[in-house]
Biopython code that builds the backbone (N, CA, C, O; Angstrom):
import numpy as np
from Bio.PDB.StructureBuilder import StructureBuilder

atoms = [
    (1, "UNK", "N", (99.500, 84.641, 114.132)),
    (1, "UNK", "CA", (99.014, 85.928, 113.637)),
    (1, "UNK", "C", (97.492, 85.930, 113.681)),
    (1, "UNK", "O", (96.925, 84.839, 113.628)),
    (2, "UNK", "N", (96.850, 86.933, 113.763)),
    (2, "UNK", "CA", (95.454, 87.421, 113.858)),
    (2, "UNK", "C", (94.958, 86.831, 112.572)),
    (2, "UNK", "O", (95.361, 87.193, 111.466)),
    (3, "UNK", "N", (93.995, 85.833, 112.797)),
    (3, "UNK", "CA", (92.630, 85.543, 111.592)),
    (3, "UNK", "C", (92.488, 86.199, 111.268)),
    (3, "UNK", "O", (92.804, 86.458, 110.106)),
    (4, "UNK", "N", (91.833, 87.067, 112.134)),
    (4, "UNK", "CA", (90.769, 88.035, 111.579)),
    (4, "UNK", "C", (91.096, 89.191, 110.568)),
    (4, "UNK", "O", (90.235, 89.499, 109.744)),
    (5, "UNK", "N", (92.361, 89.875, 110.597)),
    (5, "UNK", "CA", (93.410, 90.816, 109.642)),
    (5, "UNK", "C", (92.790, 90.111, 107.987)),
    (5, "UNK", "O", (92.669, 88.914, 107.729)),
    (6, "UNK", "N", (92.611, 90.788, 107.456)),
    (6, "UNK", "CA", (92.318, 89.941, 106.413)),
    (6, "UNK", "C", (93.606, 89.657, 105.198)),
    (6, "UNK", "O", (94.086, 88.598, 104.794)),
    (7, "UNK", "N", (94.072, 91.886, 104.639)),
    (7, "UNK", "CA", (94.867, 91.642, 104.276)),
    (7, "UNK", "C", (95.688, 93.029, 104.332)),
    (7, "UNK", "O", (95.102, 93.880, 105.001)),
    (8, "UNK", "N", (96.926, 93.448, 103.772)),
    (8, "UNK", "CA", (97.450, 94.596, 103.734)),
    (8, "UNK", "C", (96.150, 95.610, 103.944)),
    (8, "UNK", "O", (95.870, 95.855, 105.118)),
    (9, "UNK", "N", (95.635, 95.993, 103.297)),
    (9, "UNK", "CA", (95.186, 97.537, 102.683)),
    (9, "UNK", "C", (93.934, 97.511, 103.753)),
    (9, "UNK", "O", (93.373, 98.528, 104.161)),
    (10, "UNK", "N", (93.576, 96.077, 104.158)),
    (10, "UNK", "CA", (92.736, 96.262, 105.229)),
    (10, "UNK", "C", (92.604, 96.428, 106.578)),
    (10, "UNK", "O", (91.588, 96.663, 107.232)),
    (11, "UNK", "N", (94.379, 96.200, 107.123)),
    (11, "UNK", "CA", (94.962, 96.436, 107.732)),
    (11, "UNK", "C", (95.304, 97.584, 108.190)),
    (11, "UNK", "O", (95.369, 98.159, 109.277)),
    (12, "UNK", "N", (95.582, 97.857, 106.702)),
    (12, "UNK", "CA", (95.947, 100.152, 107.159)),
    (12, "UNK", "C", (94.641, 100.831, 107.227)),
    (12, "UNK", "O", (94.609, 101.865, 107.895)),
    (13, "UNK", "N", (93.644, 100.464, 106.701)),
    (13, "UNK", "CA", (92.733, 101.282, 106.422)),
    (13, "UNK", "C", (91.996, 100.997, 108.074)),
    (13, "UNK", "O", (91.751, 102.029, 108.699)),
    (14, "UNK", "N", (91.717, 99.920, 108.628)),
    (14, "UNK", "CA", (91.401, 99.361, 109.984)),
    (14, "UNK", "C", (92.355, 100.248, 111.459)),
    (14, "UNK", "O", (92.015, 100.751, 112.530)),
    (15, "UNK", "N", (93.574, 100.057, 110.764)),
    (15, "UNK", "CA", (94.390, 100.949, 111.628)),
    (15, "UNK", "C", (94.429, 102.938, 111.562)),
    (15, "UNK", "O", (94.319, 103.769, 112.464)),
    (16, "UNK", "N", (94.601, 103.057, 110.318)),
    (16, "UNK", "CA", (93.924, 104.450, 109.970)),
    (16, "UNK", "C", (92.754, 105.159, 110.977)),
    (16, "UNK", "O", (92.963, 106.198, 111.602)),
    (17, "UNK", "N", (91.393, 104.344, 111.015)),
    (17, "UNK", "CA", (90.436, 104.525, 111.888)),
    (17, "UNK", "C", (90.976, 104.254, 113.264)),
    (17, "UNK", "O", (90.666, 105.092, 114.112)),
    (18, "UNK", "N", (91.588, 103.427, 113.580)),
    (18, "UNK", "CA", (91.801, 103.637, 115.429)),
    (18, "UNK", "C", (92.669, 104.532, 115.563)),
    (18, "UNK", "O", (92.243, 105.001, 116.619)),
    (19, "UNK", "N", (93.758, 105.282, 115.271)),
    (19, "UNK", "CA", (94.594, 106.488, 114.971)),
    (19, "UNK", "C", (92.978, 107.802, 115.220)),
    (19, "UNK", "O", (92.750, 108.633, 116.099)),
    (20, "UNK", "N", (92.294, 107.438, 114.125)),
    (20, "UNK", "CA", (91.245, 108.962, 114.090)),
    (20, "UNK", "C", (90.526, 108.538, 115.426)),
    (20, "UNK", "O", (90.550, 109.183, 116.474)),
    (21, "UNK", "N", (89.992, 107.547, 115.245)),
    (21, "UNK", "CA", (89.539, 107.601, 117.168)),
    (21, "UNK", "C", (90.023, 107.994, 117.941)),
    (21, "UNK", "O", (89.701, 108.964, 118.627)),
    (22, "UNK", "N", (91.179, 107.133, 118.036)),
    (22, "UNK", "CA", (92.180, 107.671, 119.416)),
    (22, "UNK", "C", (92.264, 109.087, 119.576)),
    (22, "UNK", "O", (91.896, 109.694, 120.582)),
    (23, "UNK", "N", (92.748, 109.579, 118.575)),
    (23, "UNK", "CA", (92.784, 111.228, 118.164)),
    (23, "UNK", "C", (92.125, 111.991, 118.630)),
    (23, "UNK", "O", (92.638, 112.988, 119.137)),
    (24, "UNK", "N", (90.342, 111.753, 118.632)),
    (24, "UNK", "CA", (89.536, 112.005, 119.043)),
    (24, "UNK", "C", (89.091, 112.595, 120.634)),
    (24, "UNK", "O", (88.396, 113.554, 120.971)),
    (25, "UNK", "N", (89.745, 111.674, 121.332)),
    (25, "UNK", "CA", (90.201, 111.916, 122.611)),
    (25, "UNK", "C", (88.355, 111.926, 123.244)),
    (25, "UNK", "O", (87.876, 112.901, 123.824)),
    (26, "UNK", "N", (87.859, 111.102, 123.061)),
    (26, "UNK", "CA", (86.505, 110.748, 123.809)),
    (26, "UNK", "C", (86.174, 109.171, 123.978)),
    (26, "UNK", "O", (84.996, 108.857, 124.142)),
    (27, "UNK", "N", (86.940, 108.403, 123.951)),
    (27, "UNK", "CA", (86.834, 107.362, 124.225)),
    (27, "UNK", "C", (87.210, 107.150, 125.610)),
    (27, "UNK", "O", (87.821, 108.015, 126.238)),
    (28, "UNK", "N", (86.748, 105.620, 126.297)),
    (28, "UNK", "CA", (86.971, 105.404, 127.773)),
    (28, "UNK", "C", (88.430, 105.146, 128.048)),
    (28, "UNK", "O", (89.315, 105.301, 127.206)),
    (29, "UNK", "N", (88.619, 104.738, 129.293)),
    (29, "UNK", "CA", (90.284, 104.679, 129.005)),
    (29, "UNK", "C", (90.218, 102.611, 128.363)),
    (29, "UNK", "O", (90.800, 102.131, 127.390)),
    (30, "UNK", "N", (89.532, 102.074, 129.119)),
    (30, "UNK", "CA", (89.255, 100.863, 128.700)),
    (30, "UNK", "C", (89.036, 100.694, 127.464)),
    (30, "UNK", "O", (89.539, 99.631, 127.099)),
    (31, "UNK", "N", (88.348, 101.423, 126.365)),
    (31, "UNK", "CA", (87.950, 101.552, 125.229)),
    (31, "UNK", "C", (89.444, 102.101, 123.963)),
    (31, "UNK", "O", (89.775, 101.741, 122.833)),
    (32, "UNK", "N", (89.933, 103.047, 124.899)),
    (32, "UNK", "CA", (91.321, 103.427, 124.411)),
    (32, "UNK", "C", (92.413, 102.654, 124.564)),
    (32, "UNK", "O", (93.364, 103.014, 123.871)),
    (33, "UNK", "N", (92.623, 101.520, 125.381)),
    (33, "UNK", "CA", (93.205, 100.537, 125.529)),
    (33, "UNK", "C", (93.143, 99.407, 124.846)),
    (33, "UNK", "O", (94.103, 98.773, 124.409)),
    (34, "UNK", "N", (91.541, 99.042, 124.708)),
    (34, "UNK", "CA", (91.779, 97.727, 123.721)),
    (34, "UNK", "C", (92.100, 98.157, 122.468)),
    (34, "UNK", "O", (92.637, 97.260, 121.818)),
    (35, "UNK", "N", (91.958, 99.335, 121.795)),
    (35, "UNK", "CA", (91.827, 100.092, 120.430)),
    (35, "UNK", "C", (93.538, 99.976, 120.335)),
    (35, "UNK", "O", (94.043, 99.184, 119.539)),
    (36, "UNK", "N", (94.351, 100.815, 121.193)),
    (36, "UNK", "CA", (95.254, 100.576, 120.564)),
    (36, "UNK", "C", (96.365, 99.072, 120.836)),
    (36, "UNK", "O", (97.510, 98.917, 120.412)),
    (37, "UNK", "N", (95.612, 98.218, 121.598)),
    (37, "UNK", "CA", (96.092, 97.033, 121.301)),
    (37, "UNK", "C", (95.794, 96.253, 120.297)),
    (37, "UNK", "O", (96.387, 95.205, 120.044)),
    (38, "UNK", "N", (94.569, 96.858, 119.471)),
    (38, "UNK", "CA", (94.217, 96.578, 118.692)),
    (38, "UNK", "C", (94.983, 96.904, 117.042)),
    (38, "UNK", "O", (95.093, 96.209, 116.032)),
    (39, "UNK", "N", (95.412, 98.310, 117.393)),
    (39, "UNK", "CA", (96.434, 98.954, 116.604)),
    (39, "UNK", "C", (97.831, 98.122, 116.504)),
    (39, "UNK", "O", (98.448, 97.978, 115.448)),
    (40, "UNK", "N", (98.234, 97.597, 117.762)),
    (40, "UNK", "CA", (99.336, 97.220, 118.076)),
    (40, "UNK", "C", (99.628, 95.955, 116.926)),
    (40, "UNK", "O", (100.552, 95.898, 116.114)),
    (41, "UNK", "N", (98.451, 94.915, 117.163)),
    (41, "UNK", "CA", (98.348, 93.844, 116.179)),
    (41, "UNK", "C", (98.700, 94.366, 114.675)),
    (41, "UNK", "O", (99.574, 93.938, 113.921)),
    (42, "UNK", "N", (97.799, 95.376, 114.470)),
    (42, "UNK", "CA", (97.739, 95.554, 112.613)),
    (42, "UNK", "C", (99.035, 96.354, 112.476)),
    (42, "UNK", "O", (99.413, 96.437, 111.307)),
    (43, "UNK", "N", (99.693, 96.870, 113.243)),
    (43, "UNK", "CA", (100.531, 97.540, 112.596)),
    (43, "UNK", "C", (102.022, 96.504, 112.759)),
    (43, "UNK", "O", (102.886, 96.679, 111.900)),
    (44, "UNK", "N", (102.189, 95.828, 113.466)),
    (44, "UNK", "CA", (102.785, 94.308, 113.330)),
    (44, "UNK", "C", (102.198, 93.501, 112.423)),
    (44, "UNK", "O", (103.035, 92.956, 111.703)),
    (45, "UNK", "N", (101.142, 93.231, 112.196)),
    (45, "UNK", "CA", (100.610, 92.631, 110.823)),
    (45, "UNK", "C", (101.277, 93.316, 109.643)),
    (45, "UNK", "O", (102.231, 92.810, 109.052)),
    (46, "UNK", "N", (100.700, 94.572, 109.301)),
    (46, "UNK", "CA", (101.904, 95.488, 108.077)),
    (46, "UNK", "C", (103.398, 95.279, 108.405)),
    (46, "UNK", "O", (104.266, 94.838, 107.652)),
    (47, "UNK", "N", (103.497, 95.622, 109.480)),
    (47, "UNK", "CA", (105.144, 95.449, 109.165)),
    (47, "UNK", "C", (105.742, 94.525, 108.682)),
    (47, "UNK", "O", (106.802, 94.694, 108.078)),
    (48, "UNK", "N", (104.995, 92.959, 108.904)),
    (48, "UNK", "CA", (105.431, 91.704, 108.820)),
    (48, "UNK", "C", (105.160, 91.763, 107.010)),
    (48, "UNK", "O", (106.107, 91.668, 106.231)),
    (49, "UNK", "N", (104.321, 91.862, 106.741)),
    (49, "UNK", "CA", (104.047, 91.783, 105.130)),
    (49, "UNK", "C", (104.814, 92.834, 104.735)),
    (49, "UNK", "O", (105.219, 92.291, 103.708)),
    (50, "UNK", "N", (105.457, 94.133, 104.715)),
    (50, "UNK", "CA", (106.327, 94.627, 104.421)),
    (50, "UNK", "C", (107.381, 94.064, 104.182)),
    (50, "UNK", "O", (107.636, 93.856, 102.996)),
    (51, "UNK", "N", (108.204, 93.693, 105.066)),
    (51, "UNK", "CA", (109.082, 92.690, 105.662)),
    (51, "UNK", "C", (109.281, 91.621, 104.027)),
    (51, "UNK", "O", (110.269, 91.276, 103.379)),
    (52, "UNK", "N", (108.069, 91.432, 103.901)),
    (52, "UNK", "CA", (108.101, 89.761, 102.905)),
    (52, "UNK", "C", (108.252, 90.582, 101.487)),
    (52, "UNK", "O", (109.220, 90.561, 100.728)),
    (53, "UNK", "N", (107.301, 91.144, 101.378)),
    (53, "UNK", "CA", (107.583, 92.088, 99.991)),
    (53, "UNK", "C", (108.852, 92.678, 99.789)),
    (53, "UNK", "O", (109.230, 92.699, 98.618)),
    (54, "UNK", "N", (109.692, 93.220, 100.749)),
    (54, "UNK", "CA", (110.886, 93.664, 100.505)),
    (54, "UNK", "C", (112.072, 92.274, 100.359)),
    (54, "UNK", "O", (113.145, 92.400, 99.770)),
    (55, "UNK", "N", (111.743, 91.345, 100.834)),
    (55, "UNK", "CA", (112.716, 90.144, 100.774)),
    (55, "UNK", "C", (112.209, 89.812, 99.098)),
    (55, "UNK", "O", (113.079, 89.829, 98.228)),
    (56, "UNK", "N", (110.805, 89.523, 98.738)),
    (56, "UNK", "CA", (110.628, 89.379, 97.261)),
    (56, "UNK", "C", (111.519, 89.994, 96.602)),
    (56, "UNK", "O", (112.492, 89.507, 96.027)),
    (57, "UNK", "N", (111.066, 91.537, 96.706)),
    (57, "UNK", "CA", (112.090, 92.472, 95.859)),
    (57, "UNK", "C", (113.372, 91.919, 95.681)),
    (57, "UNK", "O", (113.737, 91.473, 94.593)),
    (58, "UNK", "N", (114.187, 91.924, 96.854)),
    (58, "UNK", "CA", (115.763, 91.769, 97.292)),
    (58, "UNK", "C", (115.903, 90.320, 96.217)),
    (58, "UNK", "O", (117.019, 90.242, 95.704)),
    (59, "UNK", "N", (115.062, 89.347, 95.880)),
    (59, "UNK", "CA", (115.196, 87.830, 95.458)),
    (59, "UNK", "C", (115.304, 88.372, 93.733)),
    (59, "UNK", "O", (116.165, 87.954, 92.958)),
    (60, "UNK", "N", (114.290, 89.322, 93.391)),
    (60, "UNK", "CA", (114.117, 89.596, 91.790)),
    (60, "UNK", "C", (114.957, 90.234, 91.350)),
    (60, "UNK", "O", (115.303, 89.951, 90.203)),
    (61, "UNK", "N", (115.762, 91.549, 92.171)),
    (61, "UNK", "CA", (116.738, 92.277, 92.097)),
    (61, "UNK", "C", (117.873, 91.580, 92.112)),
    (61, "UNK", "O", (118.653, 92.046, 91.282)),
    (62, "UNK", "N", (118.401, 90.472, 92.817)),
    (62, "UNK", "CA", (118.946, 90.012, 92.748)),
    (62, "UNK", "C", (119.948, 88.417, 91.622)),
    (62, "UNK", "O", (121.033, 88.011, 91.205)),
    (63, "UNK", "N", (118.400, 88.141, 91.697)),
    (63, "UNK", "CA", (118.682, 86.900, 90.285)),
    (63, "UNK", "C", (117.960, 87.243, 89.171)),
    (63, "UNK", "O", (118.304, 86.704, 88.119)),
    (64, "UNK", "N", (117.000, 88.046, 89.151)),
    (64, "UNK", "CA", (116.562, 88.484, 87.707)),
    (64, "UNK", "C", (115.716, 87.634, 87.734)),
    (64, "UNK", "O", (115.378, 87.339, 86.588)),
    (65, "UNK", "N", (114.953, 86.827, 88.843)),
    (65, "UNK", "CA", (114.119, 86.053, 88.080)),
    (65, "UNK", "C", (113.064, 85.758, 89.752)),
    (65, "UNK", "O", (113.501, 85.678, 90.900)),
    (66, "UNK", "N", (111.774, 85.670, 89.320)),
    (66, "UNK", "CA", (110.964, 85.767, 90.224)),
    (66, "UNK", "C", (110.964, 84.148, 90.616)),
    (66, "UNK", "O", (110.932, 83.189, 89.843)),
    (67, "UNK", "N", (111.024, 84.164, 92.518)),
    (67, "UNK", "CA", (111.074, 83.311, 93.413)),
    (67, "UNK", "C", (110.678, 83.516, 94.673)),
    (67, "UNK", "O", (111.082, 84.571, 95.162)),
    (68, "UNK", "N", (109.804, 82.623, 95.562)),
    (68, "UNK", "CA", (109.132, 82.749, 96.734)),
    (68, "UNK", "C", (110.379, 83.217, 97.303)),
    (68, "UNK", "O", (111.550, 82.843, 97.243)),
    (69, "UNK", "N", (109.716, 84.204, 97.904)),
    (69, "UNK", "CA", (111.069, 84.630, 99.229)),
    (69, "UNK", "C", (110.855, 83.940, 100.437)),
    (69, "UNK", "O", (109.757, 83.522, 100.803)),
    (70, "UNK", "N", (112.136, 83.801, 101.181)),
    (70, "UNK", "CA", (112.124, 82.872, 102.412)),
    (70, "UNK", "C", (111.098, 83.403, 103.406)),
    (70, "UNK", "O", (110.682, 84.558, 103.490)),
    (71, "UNK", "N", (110.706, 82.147, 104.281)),
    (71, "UNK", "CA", (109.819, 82.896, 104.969)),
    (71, "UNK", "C", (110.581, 83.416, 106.460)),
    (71, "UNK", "O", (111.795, 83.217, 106.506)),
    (72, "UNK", "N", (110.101, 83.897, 107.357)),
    (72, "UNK", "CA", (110.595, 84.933, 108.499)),
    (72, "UNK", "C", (111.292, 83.438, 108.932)),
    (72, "UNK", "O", (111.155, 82.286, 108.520)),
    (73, "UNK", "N", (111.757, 83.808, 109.530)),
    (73, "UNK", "CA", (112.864, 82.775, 110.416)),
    (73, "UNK", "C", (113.998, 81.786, 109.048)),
    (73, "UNK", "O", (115.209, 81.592, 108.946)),
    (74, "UNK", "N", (113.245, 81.542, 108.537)),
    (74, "UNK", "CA", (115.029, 81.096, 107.842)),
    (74, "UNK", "C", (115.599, 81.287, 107.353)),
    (74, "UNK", "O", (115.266, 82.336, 106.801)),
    (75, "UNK", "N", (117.050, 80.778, 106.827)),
    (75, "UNK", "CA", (117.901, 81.288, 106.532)),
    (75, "UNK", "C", (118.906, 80.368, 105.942)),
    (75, "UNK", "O", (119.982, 80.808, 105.536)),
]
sb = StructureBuilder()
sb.init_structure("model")
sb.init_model(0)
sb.init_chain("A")
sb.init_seg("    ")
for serial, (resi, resn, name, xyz) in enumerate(atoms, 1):
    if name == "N":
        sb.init_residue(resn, " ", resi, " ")
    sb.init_atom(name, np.array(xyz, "f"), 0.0, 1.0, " ", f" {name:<3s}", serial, name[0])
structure = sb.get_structure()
């Protein structure tokens, strides 16, 4: 995963802005390309932390009692 992502909210808010760029429709096509590969990362970054927060939930809802949720791949 990307270093550089720092965390959730900085993620959306990072992705938020390449959405209003793109939008914008004055960027190069080269410039519009790395942007939304750039998008591509953070919004796979959120999804993935989504992902973990909802397995938390599913763990507290489930036993009543707070526990690390598994991480992606196991099982």
């Amino acid at each position: 995963m990307d270093t550089s992502i720092k965390d959730f909210e900085a993620a959306l808010a990072e992705l938020d802005a390449i959405v209003k760029k793109l939008e914008e429709g004055d960027q190069t096509l080269e410039s519009s390309l790395a942007l939304y590969e750039r998008g591509v990362q953070l919004s796979r970054f959120c999804h993935t932390r989504l992902e973990e927060a909802e397995r938390r939930i599913e763990v507290l809802n489930d036993r009543g009692e707070l526990k690390p949720a598994p991480k992606l791949g196991d099982t």
